[in-house]
C-alpha positions as CSV (number, residue, x, y, z in Angstrom):
1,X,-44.0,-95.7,35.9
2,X,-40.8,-97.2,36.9
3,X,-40.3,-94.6,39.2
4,X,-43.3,-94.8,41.0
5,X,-42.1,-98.0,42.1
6,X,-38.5,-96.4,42.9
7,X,-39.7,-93.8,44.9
8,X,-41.3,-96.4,48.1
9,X,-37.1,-97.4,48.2
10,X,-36.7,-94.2,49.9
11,X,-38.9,-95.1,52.8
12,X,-36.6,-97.2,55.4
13,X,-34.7,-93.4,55.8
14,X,-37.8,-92.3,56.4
15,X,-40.0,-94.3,58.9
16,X,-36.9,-95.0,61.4
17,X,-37.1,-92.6,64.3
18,X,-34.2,-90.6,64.3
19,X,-32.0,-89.9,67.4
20,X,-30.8,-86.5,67.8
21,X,-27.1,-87.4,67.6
22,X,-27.3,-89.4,64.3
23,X,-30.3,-87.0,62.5
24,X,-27.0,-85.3,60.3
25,X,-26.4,-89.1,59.1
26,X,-29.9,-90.3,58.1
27,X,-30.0,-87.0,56.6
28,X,-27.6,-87.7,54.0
29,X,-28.4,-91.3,53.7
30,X,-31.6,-89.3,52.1
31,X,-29.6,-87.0,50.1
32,X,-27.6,-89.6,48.5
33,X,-30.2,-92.5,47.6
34,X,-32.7,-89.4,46.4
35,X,-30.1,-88.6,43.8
36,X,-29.4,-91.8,42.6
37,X,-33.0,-91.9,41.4
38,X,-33.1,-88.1,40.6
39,X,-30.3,-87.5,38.6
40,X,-30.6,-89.7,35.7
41,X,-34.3,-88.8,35.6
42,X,-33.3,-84.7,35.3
43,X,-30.5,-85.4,32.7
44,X,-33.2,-87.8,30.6
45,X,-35.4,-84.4,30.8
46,X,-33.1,-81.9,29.9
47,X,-31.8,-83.9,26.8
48,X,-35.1,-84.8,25.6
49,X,-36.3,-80.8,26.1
50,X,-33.2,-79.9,23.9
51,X,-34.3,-82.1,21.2
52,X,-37.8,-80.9,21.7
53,X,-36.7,-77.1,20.8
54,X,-34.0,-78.3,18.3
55,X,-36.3,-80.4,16.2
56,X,-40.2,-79.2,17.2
57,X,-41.0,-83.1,16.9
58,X,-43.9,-84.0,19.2
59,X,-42.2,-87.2,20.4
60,X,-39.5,-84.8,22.3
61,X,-42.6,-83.2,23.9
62,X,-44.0,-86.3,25.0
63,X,-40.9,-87.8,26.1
64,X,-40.1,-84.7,28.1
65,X,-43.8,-84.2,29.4
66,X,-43.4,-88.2,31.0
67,X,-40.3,-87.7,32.1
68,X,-40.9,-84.5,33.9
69,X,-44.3,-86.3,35.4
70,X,-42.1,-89.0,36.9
71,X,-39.5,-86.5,38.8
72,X,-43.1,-84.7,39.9
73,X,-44.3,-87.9,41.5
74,X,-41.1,-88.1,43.3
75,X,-41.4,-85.2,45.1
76,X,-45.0,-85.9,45.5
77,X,-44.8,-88.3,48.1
78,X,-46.3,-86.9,51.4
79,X,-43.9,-89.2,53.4
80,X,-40.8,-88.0,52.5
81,X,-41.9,-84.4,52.9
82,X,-43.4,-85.0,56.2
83,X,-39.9,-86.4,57.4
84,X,-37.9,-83.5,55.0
85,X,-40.6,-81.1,57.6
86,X,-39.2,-82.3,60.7
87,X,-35.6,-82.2,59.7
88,X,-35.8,-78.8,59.1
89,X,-37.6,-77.8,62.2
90,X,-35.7,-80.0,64.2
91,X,-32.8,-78.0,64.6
92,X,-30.4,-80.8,64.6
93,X,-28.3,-80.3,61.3
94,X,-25.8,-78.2,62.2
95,X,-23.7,-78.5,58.8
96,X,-24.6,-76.0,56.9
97,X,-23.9,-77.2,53.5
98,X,-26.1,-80.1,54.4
99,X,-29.2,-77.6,55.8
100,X,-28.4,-75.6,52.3
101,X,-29.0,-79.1,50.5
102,X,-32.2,-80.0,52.8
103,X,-34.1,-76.5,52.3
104,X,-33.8,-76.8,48.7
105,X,-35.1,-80.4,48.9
106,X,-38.0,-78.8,51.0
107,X,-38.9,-76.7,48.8
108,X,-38.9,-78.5,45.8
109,X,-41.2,-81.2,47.6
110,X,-43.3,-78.4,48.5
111,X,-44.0,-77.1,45.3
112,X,-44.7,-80.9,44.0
113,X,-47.8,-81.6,46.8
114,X,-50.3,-82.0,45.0
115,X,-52.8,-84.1,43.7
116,X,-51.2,-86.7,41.1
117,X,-53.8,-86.4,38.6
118,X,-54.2,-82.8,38.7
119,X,-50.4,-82.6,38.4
120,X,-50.5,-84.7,35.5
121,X,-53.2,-82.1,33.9
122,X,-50.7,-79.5,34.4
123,X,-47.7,-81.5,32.6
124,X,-49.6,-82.5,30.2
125,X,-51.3,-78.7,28.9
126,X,-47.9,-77.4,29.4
127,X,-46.1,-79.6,27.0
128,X,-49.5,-79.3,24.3
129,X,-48.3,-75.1,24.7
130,X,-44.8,-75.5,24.1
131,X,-45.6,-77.2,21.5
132,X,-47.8,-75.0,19.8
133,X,-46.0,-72.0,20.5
134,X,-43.0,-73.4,18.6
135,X,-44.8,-75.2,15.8
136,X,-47.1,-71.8,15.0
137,X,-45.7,-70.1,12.1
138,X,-48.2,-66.8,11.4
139,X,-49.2,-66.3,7.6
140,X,-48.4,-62.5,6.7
141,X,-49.1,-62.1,3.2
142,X,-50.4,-65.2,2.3
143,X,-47.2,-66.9,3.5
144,X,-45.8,-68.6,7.0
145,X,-43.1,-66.7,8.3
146,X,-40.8,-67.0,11.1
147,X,-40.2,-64.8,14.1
148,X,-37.1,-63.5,12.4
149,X,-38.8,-62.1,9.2
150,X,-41.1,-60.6,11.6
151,X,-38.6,-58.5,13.2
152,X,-36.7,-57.6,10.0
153,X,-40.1,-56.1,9.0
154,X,-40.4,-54.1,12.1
155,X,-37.0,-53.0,12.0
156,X,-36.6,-51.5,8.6
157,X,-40.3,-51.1,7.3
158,X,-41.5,-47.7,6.4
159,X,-44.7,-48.4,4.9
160,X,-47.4,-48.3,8.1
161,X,-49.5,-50.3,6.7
162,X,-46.7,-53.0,6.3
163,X,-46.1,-52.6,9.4
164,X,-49.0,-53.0,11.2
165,X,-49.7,-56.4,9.2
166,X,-46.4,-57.6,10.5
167,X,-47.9,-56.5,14.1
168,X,-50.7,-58.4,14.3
169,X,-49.3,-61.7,12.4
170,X,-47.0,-61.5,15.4
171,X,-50.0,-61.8,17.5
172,X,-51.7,-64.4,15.6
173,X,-50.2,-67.2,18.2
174,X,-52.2,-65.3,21.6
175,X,-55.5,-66.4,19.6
176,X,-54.0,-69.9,19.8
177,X,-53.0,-70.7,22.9
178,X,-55.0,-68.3,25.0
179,X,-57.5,-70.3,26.3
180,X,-54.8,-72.8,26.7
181,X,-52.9,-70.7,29.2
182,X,-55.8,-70.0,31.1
183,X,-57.1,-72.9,31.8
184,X,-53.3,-74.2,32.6
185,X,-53.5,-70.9,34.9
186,X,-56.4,-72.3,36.7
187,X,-54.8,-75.5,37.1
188,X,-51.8,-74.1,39.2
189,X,-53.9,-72.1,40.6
190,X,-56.2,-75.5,42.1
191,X,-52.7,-76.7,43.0
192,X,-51.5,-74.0,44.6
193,X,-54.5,-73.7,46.8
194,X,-54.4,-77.4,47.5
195,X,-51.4,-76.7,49.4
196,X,-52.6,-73.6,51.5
197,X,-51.6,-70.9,49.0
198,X,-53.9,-67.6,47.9
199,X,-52.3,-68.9,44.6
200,X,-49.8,-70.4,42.1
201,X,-47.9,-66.9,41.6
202,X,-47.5,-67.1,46.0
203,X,-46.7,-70.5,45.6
204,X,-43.9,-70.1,43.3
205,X,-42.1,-66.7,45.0
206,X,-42.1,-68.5,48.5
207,X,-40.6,-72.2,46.7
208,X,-38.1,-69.8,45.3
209,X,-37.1,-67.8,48.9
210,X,-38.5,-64.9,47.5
211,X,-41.5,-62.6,49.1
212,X,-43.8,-61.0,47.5
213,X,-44.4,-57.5,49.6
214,X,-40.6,-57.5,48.9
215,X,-40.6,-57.8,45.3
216,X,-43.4,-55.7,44.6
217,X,-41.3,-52.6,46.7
218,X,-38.8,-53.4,44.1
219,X,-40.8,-52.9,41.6
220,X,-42.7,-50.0,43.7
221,X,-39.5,-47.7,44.1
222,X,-38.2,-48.5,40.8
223,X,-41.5,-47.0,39.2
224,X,-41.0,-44.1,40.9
225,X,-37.3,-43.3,39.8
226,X,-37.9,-44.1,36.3
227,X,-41.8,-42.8,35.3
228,X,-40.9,-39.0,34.5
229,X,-37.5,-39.7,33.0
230,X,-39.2,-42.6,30.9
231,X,-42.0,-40.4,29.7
232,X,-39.2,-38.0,28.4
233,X,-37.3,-40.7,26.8
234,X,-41.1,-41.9,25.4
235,X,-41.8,-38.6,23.8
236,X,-38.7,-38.0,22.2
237,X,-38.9,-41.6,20.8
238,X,-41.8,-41.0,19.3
239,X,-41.2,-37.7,17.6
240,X,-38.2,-39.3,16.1
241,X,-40.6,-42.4,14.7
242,X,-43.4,-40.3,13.9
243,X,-41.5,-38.4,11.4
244,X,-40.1,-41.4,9.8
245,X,-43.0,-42.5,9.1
246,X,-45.0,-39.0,8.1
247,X,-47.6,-39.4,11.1
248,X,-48.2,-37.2,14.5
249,X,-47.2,-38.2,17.9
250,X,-50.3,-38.5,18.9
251,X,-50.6,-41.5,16.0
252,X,-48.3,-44.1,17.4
253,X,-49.7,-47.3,17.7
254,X,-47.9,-50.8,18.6
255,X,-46.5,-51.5,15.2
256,X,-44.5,-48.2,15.0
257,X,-41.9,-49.4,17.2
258,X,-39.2,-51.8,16.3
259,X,-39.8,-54.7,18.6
260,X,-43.3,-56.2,18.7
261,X,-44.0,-55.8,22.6
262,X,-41.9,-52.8,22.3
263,X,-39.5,-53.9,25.0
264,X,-36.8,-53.4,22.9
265,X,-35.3,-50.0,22.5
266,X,-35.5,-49.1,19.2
267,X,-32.6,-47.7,16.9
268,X,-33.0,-43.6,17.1
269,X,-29.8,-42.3,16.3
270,X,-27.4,-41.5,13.7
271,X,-25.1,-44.1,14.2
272,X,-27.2,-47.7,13.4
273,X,-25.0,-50.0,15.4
274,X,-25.8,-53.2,13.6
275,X,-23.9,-52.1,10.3
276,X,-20.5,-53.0,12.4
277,X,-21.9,-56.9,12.7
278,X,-22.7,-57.2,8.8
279,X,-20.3,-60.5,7.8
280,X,-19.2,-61.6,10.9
281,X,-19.5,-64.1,13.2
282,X,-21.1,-63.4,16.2
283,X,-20.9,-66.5,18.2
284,X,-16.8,-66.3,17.2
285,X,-16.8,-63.1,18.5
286,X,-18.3,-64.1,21.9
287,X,-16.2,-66.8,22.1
288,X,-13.2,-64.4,21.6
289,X,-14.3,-61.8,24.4
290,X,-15.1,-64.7,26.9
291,X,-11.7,-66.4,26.4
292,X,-10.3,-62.8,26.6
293,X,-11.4,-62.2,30.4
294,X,-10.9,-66.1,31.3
295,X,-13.9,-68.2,31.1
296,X,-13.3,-69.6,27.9
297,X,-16.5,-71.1,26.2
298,X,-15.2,-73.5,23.2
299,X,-17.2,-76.5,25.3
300,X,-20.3,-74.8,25.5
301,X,-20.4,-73.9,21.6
302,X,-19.3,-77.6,20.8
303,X,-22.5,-78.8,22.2
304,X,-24.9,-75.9,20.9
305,X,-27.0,-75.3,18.4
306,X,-26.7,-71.7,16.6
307,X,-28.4,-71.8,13.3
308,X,-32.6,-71.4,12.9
309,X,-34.7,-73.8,10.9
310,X,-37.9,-74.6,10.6
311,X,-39.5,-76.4,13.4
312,X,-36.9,-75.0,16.0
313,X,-37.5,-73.0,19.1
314,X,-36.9,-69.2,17.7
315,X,-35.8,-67.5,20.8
316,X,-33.0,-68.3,22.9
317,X,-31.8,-70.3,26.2
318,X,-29.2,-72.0,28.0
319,X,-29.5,-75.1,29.9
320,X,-27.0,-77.4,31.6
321,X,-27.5,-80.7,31.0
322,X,-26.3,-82.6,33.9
323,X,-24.4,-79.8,36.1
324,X,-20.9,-81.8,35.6
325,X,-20.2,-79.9,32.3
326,X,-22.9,-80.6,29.2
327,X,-23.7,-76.9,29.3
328,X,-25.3,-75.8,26.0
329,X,-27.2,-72.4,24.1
330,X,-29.6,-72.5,21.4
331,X,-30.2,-69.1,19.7
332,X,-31.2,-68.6,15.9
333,X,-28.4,-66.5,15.3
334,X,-28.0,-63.6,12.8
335,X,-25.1,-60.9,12.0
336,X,-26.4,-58.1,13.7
337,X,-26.1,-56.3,17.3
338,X,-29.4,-57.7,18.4
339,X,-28.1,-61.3,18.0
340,X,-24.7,-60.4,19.4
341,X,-26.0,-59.2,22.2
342,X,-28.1,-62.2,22.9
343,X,-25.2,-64.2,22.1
344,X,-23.2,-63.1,24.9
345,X,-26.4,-63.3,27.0
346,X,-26.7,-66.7,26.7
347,X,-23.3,-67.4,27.2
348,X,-23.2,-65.1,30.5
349,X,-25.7,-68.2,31.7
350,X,-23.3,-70.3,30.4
351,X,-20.1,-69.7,32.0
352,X,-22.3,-69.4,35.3
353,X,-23.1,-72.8,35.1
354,X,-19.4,-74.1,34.1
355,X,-17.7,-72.3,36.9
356,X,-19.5,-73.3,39.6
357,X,-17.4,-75.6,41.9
358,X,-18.1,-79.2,41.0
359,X,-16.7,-80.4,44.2
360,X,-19.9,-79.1,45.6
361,X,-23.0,-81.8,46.3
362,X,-25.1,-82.2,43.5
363,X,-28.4,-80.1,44.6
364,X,-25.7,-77.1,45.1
365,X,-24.4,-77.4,41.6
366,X,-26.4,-74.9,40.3
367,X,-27.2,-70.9,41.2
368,X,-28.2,-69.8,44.1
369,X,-31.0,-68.6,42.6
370,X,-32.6,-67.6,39.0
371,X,-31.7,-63.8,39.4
372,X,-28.4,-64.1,39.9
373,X,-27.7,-65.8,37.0
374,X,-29.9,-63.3,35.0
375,X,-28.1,-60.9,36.2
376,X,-24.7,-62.2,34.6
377,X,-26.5,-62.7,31.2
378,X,-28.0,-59.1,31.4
379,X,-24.6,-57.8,32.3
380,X,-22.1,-59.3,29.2
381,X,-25.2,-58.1,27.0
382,X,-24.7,-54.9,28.0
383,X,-21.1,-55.0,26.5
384,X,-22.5,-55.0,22.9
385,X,-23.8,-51.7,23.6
386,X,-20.4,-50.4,25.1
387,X,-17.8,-48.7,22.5
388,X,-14.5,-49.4,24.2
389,X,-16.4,-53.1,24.1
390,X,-17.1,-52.7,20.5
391,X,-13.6,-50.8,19.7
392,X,-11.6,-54.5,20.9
393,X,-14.1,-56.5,19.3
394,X,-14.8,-54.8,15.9
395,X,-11.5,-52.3,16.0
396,X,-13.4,-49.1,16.1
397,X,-11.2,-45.9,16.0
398,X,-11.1,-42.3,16.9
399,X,-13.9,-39.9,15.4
400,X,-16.2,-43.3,14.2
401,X,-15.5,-45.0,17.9
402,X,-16.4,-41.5,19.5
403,X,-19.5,-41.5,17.1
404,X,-20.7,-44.9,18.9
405,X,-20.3,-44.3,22.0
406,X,-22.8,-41.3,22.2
407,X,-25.2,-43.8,20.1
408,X,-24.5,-46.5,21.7
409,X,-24.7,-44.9,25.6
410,X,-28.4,-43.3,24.3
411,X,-29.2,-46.8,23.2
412,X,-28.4,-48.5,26.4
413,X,-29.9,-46.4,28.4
414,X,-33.3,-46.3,26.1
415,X,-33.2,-49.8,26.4
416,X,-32.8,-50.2,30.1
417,X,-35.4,-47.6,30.8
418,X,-37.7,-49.2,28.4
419,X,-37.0,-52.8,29.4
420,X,-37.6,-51.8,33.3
421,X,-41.3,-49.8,32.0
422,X,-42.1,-53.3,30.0
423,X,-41.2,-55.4,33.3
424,X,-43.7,-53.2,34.8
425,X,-46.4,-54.8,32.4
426,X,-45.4,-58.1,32.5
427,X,-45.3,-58.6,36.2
428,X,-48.1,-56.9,37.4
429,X,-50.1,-58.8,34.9
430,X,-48.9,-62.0,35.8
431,X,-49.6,-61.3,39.5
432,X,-53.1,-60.0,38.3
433,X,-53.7,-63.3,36.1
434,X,-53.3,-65.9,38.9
435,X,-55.2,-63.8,41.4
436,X,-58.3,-63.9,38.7
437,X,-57.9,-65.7,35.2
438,X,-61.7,-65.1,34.9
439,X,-61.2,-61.5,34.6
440,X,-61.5,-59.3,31.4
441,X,-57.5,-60.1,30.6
442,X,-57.4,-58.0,26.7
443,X,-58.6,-55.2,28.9
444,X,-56.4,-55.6,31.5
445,X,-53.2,-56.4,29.3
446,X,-53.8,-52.6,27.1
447,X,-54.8,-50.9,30.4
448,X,-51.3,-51.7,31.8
449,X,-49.4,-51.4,28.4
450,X,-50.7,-47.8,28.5
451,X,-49.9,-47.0,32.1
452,X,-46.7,-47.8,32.1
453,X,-45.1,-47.8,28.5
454,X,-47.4,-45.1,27.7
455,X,-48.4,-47.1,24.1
456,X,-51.6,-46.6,23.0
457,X,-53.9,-49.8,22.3
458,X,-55.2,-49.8,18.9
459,X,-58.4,-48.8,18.6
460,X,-61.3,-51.4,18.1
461,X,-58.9,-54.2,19.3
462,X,-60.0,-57.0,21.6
463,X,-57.7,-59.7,20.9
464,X,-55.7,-61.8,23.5
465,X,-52.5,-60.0,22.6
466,X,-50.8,-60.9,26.2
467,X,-50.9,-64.6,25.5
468,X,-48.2,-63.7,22.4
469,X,-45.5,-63.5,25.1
470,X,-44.1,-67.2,25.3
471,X,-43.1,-66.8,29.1
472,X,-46.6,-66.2,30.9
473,X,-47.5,-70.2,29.5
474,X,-43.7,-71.4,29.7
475,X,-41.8,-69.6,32.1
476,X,-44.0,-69.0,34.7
477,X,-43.8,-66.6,37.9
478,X,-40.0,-65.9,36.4
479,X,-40.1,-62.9,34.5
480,X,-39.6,-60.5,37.3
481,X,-36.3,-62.0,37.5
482,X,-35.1,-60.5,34.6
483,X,-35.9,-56.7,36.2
484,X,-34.1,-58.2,39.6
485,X,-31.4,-59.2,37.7
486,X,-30.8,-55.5,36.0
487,X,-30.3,-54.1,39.4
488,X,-27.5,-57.1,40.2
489,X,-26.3,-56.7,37.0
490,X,-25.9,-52.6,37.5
491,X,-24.8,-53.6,41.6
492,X,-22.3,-56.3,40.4
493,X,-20.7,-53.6,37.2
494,X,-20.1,-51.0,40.5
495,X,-18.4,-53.4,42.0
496,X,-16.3,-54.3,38.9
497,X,-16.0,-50.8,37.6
498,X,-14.6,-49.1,41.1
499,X,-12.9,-52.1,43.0
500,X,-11.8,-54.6,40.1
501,X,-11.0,-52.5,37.2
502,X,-10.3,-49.3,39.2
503,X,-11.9,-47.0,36.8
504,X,-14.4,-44.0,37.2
505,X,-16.4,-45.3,34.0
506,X,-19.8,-46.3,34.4
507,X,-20.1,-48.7,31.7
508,X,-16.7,-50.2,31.6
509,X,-15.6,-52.2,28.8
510,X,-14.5,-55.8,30.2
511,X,-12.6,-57.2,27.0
512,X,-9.4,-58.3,28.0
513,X,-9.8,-57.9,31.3
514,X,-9.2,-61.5,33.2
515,X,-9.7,-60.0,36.3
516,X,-13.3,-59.6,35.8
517,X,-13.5,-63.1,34.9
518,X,-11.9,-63.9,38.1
519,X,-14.1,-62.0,40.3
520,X,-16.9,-63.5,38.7
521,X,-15.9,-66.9,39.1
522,X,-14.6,-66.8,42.8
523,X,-17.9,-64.3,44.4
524,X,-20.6,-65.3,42.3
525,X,-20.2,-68.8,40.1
526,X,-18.1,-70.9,42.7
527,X,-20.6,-70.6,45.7
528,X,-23.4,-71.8,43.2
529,X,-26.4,-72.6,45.7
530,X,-24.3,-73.1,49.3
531,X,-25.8,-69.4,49.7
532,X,-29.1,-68.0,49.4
533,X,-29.3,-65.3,46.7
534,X,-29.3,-62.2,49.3
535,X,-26.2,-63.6,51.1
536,X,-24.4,-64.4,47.6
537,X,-25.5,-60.4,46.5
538,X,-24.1,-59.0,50.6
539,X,-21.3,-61.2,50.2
540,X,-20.0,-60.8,46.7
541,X,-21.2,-56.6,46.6
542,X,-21.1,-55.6,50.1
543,X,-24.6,-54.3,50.7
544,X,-27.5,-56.1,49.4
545,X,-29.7,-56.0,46.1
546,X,-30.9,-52.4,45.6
547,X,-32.2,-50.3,42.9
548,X,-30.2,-47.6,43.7
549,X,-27.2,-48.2,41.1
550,X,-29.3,-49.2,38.4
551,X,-30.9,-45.7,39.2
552,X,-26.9,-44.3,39.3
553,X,-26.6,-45.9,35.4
554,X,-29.2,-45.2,33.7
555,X,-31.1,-42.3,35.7
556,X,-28.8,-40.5,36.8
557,X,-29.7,-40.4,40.3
């Protein structure tokens, strides 16, 4: 409430008519006061959603969920966007830092114009999900288990009938919250329209400068480069599994695979890559690699939290704090590739966040846009699959290292193919959702499951498996960016592999390498928001974002 009665102190920069030669000056009077009552408010939220997924306490969620209502009622007021409007349209800032900073304040009023008790709503069933997607532990075998056991099951189980148990415990939390997420769906969706939007997943793109006839001819032309090559890939997979587990092709259901959504590649050859992670530490060995190419992370692991418990959010994340330095990662981690690889994920956010320029104004200090930064993770994860990676980190050697690399190069490229067939499912059902929540959504979920992984549904099965996946509730309109950021991240490793490193590799290994480091930090991290995404991509690769080397990597073509 107190801010409520901050927000009116913005108004005198507002209701004085501005002359054209002094617009630049009120426009920054704006800027400055706004984040004076901003900032604190943002750092408040971010600390008390870090002790929400560190401890699962319900007072974290509550604190978060008012906190988060107060910054929304800030950039509720009609006023200030009105004025933020004719700024914009005006033509009179010329300084182009300053238009950078005003367009993103425009767009983050825009999103936030809405009704204050229907935003409340929204807050509210957010925070009650979150909650009870990281409170629900499923029973499998008369016991609560975590996420973790889960996956060890479908890792290493045999038994099919094991296996499918683990399988649908793992769905057990979509029964929860489903008619949770679609009434919360409904609710952007009211918001959204509110504001002149078809709906919340429009809303959302155009907030965040994307398009969405754009995205979806992303999404369009990589379809078409990887659907035969996938269904190869598919069938091989699945003569390799069906004989592990004494079954037909033709038998495969969801729980044969070794990740529960199967957007995972699963482990097919000889080689099983994990065994050279048994007894160490992974986040050491991050912290190793990223010193090694000069964006040391020591700061960020001080202030993290590594180790799962009960109560604790059991997937992973980064968030910077205050975007002058408290730059943290939570992760659950374990001693395998998996957990390395999200390791250096994470920490590919990370360093992202540290090494942009702090001299920049605050609403700049951060990426230019989600992607980008996705795209980083995505690309230091890729090093856990890479054997001259793996030969620094874990001192492979001749025959063994050589032994690797053909495993490892298969598994990369399963997973990449199978990740961009998964994205598929998960971001034309998401667009599907918000244009009609009403519809048949089990249905819809399986029929896209099958199109484009080519998994069959079980049979029988009418169960809101899609609302398992933590993102569509959470993360909303976001998950596209992790394809988007794919392609950077195979656009950005051209770029490394032929101009920085000089090398005709196509998966380079970047250990010791501080030149890579450098790159990184002077193209991509420095500029932070100053650019929009698509001139960061033209100015830091030369061309911009494309499918085509992604295609190169992993395709072949």
């Amino acid at each position: 409430m107190k801010l409520v009665l901050l927000a009116p102190m913005l108004l005198p920069f507002l209701t004085i008519a501005c002359a054209p030669n002094d617009t630049e000056d009120r426009v920054r009077a704006f800027i400055a006061h706004h984040q004076s009552v901003v900032e604190p408010k943002l750092r408040a939220m971010n600390l008390a959603s870090w002790n929400a997924s560190a401890t699962g306490e319900k007072r974290y969620y509550d604190e978060q969920a008012a906190l988060e209502m107060d910054v929304r009622r800030i950039y509720a007021s009609k006023d200030e966007f009105t004025q933020l409007a004719r700024w914009k349209a005006s033509g009179s800032v010329q300084d182009s830092l300053l238009m950078r900073q005003l367009t993103i304040l425009y767009n983050s009023y825009l999103a936030s114009q809405m009704d204050t008790a229907l935003m409340q709503r929204i807050v509210d069933q957010s925070a009650a999900i979150a909650e009870r997607f990281n409170t629900f532990r499923p029973v499998l075998h008369g016991r609560e288990v975590s996420d973790n056991e889960i996956d060890d099951v479908l890792r290493t189980e045999r038994d099919p009938a094991k296996r499918r148990a683990a399988w649908e415990a793992s769905k057990e939390v979509g029964a929860a919250v489903a008619p949770m997420i679609v009434e919360l769906v409904k609710l952007r969706n009211k918001a959204a329209r509110g504001l002149g939007f078809d709906n919340y997943y429009v809303m959302s793109l155009t907030v965040a400068e994307q398009d969405e006839r754009d995205i979806m001819a992303l999404f369009d032309e990589l379809d078409s480069l990887t659907e035969e090559p996938y269904r190869m890939v598919k069938a091989g997979i699945d003569a390799q599994l069906a004989r592990r587990y004494g079954i037909t092709p033709a038998a495969m259901r969801p729980w044969h695979y070794q990740d529960r959504f199967f957007q995972e590649a699963p482990q097919v050859g000889v080689v099983t890559v994990d065994a050279y992670f048994r007894g160490r530490k992974v986040d050491q060995l991050a912290r190793s690699f990223y010193g090694g190419i000069g964006l040391p992370v020591d700061d960020i692991l001080k202030n993290s939290d590594l180790e799962g418990r009960r109560g604790k959010y059991q997937h992973a994340f980064e968030t910077d704090i205050d975007r002058n330095g408290d730059i943290r990662v939570m992760l659950s981690i374990q001693d395998n590739q998996y957990w390395m690889g999200a390791m250096l994920h994470e920490l590919g956010h990370g360093v992202f966040s540290k090494y942009i320029r702090r001299d920049l104004p605050f609403f700049l200090r951060t990426e230019s846009h989600a992607f980008v930064t996705e795209a980083i993770a995505e690309l230091m994860e890729r090093q856990a699959d890479n054997a001259d990676w793996l030969a620094e980190t874990v001192n492979l050697r001749g025959a063994e290292k050589e032994r690797v690399r053909t495993v490892s190069e298969e598994n990369l490229r399963l997973r990449q193919l199978i990740f961009s067939r998964w994205s598929q499912v998960m971001v034309r059902f998401e667009r599907t959702l918000y244009k009609n929540p009403d519809q048949d959504l089990n249905t819809l979920w399986w029929d896209l499951v099958e199109k484009y992984q080519l998994v069959h549904r079980p049979e029988q099965r009418n169960a809101p498996d899609w609302a398992a996946k933590i993102h569509l509730a959470q993360v909303p309109v976001y998950y596209h960016n992790y394809q988007l950021g794919e392609l950077a991240a195979s656009q950005i490793n051209h770029v490394l592999a032929s101009d920085v490193l000089r090398t005709t590799s196509i998966h380079p290994s970047y250990a010791r390498h501080p030149e890579v480091g450098a790159y990184l930090k002077d193209r991509l991290f420095a500029p932070g928001a100053s650019l929009r995404w698509d001139e960061l991509m033209r100015e830091a690769t030369g061309e911009p974002l494309t499918a085509k080397y992604f295609a190169l990597e992993f395709v072949g073509r």
